[in-house]
Structures are given as C-alpha cells and as structure tokens.
C-alpha positions as CSV (number, residue, x, y, z in Angstrom):
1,X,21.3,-21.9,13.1
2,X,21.3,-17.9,12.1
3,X,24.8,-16.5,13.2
4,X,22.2,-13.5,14.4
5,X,20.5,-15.9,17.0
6,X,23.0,-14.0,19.6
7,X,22.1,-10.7,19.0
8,X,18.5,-11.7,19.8
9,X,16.9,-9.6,22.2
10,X,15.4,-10.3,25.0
11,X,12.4,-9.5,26.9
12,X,13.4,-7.2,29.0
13,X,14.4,-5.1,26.4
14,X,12.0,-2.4,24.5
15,X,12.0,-2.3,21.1
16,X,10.9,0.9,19.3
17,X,7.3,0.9,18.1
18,X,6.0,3.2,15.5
19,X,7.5,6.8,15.8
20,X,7.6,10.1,13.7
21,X,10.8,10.8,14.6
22,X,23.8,7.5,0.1
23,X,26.4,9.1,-1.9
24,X,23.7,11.7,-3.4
25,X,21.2,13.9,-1.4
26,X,17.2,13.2,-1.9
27,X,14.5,15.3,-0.4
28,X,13.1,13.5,2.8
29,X,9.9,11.3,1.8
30,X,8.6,8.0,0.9
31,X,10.1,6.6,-2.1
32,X,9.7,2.9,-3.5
33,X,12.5,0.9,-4.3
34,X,14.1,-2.3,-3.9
35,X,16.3,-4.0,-1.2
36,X,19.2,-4.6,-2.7
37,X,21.5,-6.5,-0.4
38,X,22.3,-6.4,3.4
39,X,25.5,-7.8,4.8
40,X,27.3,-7.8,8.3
41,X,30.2,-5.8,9.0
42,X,32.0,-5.0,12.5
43,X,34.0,-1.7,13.6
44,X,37.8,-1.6,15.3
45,X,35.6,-1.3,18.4
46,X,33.9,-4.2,18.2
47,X,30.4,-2.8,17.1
48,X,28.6,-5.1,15.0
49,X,26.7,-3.5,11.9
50,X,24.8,-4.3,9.0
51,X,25.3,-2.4,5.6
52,X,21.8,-1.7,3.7
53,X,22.0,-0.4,0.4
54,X,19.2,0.3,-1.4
55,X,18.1,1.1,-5.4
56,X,14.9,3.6,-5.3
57,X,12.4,3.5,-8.2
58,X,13.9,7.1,-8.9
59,X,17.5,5.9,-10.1
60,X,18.6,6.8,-6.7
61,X,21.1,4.7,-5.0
62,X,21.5,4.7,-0.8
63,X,23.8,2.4,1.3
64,X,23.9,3.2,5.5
65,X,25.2,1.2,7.9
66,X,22.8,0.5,10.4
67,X,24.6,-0.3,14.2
68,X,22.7,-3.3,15.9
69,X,25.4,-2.9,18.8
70,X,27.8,-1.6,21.0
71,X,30.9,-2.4,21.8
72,X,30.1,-5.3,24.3
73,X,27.9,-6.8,21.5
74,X,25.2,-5.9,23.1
75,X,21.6,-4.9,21.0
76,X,20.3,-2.4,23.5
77,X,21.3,0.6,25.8
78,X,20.0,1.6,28.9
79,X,17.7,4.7,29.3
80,X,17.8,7.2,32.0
81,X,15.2,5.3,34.2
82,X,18.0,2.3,33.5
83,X,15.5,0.3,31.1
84,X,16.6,-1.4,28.1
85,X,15.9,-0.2,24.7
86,X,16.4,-1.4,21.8
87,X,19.5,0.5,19.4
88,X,17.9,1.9,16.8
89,X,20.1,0.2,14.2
90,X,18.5,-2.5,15.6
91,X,15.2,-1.3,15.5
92,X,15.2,-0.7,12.0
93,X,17.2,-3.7,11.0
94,X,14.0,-5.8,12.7
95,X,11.2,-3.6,10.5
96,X,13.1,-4.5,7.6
97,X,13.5,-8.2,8.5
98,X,10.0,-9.0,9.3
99,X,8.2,-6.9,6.5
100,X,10.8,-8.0,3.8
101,X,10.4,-11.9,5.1
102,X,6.4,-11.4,5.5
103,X,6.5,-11.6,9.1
104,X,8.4,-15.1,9.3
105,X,11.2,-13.8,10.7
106,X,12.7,-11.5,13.2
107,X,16.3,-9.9,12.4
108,X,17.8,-12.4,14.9
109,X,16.6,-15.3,12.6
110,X,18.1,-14.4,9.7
111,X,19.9,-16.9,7.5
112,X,23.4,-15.9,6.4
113,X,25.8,-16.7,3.5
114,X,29.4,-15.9,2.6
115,X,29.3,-13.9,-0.6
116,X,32.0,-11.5,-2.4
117,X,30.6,-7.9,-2.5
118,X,32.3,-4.8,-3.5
119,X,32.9,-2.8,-0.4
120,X,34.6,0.6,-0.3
121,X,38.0,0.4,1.7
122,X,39.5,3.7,3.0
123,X,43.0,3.0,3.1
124,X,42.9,2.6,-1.0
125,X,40.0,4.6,-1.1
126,X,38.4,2.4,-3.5
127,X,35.7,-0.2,-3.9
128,X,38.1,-4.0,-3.0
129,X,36.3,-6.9,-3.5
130,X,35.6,-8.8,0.5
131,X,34.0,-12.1,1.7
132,X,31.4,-10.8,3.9
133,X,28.0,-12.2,5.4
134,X,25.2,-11.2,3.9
135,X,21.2,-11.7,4.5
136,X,20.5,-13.7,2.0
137,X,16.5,-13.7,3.0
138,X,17.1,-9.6,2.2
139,X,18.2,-9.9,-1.5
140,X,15.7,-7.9,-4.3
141,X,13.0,-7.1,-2.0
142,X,10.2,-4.2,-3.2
143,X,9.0,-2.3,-0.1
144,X,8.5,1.7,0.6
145,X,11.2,3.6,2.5
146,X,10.7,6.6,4.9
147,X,14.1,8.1,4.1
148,X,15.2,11.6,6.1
149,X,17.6,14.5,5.6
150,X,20.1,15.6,8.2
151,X,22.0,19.1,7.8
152,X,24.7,19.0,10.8
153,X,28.4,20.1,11.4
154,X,30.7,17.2,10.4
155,X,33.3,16.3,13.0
156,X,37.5,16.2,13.4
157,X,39.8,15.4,15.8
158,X,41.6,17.8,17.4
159,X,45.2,17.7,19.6
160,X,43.7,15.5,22.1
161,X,42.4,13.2,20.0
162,X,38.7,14.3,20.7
163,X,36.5,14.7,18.0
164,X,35.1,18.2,18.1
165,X,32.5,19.9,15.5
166,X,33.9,22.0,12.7
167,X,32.3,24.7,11.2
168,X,31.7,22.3,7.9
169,X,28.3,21.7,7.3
170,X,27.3,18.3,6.1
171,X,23.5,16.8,4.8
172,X,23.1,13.3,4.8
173,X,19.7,10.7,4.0
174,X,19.1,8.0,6.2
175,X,16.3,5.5,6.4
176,X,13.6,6.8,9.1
177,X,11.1,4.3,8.6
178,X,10.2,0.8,6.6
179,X,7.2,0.0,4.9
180,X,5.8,-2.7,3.1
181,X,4.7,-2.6,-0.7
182,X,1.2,-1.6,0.6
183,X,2.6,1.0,3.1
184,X,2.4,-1.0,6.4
185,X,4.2,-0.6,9.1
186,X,5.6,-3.4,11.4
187,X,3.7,-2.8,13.9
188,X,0.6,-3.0,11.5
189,X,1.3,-6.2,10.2
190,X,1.6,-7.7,13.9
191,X,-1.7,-5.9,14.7
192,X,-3.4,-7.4,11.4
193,X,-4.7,-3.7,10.4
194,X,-6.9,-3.6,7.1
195,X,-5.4,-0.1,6.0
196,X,-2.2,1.7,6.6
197,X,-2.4,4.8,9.0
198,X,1.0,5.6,10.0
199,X,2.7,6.3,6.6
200,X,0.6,9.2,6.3
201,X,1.2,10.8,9.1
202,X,5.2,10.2,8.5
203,X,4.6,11.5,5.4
204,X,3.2,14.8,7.0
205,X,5.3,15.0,9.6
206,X,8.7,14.7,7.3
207,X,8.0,15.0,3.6
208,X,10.6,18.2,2.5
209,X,11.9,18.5,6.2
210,X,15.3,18.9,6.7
211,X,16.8,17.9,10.5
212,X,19.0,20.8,11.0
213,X,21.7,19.6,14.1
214,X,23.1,23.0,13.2
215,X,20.8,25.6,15.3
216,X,21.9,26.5,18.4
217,X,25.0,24.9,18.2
218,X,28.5,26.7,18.6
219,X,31.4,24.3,16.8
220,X,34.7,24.2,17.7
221,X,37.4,24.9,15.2
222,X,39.7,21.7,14.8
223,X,43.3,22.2,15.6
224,X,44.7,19.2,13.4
225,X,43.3,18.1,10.2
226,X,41.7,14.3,10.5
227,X,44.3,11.1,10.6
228,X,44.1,8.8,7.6
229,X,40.9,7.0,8.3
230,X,41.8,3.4,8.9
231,X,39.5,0.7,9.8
232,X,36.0,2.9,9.9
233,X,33.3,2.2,9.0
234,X,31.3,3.1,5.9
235,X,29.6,5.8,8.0
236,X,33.3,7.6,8.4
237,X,33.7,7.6,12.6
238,X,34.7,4.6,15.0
239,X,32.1,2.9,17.0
C-alpha cells in the first residue's frame, strides 16, 4: 500500500479546479519539459512536502518544494466560511499525479521507493547524498508546465524572533499550472474534452507577467542578520 494513502483527502474537502491564478529565473509561460524526479521530504515542523524538479526543453532546470501539509499532517485548511480546501501544494502535487500516470492515479496512490538522491543540505551548504522516498510512477515524464514569476521582499528575523520583510527584493519561478503533452488540463482529462481550452487562456492571462508582492507594501528593516539555517527546507523558511 502507497505510504501516501494517509494524506488522502477526503470528501469533504475541495480540491482546486482549474484557475488562472529553480536556481535561474525564466520568464513566466508554458514551457515543455520533462519530470525529472519527485521525492518526499518533511520540515522541523512536521510539514510534509514533496520536492519536484524539473528539466525544461530549454536547458532550464527548476526544483520547488511543493507543501501537501501542515503541521498536523493534515492536506487541507479551512476557509473563512470554515470549509476545507485543498493546500495548494497539494493541489498541484494531484495535477501532476493524475496527468503524468494518465489518469490511473491520484497523488494519494502513489507508489514509493527508497532511492539515494543528491539533496542540498544547509548546514554544509552543499549537495550530500540522502535516502529519501521518491515517486517512482513520476520519473522521466514529458508534460507542459505553466511556470510563474514572483518579484517580493525576502524575509529575516528580527530580535523577537519574527520574521519581518526586508527591503531585499527577491524573484522566484514556480509551477502555476500542469499540463499534459497535448496541453490538457486535469480537469479536462476527467471531463473527456476533445480540445484543450484552458492553457490558452493561462497563457494570456500570465505569459511575460511578473507577480509583484512588492506594491503597496512597506518592509520592515531587520534588526539581526538571519541565524544559520538549520533544518529548512529547500524553499529557505520553516513550515
């Protein structure tokens, strides 16, 4: 039995249907490219993620770790109407599952294997080799990814061991949607459409858009520099 069968959720929860909503920067758009590998990994608070790294038909490389839940272990959060919802992690981790598996199989039905992978340890600050679990139904897979760009203040801790927002400005990519190879959604698939509607109008809506966190915002200057990172995640904070 998948070690994921816990995380499934369950009906009273809303998943996220279809909205328009790495080491190197890329302009946000749709690029194809290959699934590389996708393996578990948990923070000091107890969240449990899943890192996705990617290789793009461009040469570009992308790895984000996608949160599937909180600290309880728990695959949703509750809205202000007190509704569950689906985490996005988790949302996107499903997408990926079902259109990379052809619709067999759900992200809570994953099988999983005990491989060693290079993973990037900040304490040595180097890539250490690790036994981790990894997707092994999520290896080498072709599909078309909706990836964004972020522009926001980074964030440091200051005296009271808050984190507050610096005047350092940071961009980042992430993945904001998953297609397949023919530029289907996962909703799509389920609804057995003949032609692919939404990935055009992501395309419109984000192609060359930057999501700039920084208007309107006022940061607060940090009053200690950061503490050695130790046991974060890939993303750099704590969950």
């Amino acid at each position: 039995m998948s070690i994921l069968k816990k995380f499934k959720l369950g009906a009273d929860v809303e998943n996220q249907g279809d909205v328009l909503g790495g080491r190197s920067l890329i302009d946000a758009g749709v690029y194809p490219g290959k699934l590389k590998m996708v393996y578990l990994t948990e923070s000091d608070g107890g969240a449990h993620g899943a890192v996705v790294e990617l290789l793009l038909d461009n040469g570009h490389t992308h790895q984000e770790t996608l949160w599937f839940t909180n600290r309880e272990g728990q695959p949703y959060y509750l809205d202000k109407q007190g509704a569950k919802k689906a985490l996005p992690g988790y949302t996107t981790l499903n997408e990926i599952a079902i259109i990379a598996t052809g619709n067999e199989a759900e992200f809570s039905e994953l099988d999983t294997e005990e491989k060693v992978v290079k993973v990037y340890d900040y304490l040595s600050q180097k890539e250490v080799p690790k036994e981790v679990d990894v997707l092994v139904q999520l290896l080498d897979v072709p599909m078309l990814w909706g990836i964004t760009r972020t522009k926001e203040f980074k964030q440091q801790k200051n005296d009271d061991d808050q984190y507050v927002l610096t005047d350092e400005i940071r961009e980042f990519n992430s993945i904001g949607k998953v297609f397949s190879e023919e530029g289907f959604t996962k909703t799509e698939l389920f609804e057995e459409k003949e032609e692919p509607e939404f990935i055009e109008l992501w395309k419109n809506k984000n192609t060359g858009h930057v999501i700039d966190k920084t208007v309107g915002v006022q940061p607060k200057a940090a009053t200690k520099s950061a503490s050695k990172p130790s046991g974060k995640n890939l993303l750099g904070k704590k969950k």
